[in-house]
C-alpha positions as CSV (number, residue, x, y, z in Angstrom):
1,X,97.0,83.5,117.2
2,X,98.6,85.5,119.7
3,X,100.3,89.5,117.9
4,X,102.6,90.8,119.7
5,X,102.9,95.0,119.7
6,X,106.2,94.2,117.8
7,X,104.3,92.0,114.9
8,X,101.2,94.6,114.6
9,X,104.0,97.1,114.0
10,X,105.4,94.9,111.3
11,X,101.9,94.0,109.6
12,X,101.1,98.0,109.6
13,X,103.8,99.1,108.0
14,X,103.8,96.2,105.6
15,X,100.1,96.8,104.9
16,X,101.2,100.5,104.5
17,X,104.0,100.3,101.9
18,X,101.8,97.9,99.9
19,X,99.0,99.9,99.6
20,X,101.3,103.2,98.4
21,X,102.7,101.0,95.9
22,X,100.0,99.5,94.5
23,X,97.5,101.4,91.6
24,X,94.8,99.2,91.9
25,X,91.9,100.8,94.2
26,X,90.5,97.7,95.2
27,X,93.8,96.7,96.5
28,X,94.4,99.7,98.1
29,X,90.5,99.3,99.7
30,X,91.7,96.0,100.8
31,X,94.7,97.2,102.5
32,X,93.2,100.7,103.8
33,X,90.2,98.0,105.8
34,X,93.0,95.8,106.9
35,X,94.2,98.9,108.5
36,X,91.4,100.8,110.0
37,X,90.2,97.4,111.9
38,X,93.6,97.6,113.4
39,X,93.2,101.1,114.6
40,X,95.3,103.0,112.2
41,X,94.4,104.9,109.2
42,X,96.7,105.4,106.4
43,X,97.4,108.9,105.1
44,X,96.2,108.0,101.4
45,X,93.0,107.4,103.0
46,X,92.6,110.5,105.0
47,X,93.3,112.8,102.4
48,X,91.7,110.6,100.0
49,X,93.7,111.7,96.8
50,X,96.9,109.5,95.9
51,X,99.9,112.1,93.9
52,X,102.4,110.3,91.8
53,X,105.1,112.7,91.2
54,X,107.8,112.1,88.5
55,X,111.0,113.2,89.9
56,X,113.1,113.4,86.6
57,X,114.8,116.5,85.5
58,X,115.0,115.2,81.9
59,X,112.0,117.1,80.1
């Protein structure tokens, strides 16, 4: 299979808005390895904590 610079791009980012969507760890694992043997690390696995804010100004 031949990946282009413009399909790695693509598969990164993909691979990077799954695993900040996602709250299952193992998933997350999945997708952070996916990543690293590409070259890139994610930044919820170089700071190694994951913040879920709540936005809402209805308290």
């Amino acid at each position: 299979m031949n990946i282009n610079d413009n399909d790695k791009a693509i598969i990164e980012q993909a691979l990077k808005a799954a695993a900040a969507n996602t709250t299952d760890y193992q998933e997350i694992y999945q997708y952070e390895s996916v990543l690293e043997k590409m070259g890139k690390k994610s930044k919820a696995q170089t700071d190694g904590f994951r913040y879920d804010y709540d936005d809402s100004s209805n308290v």
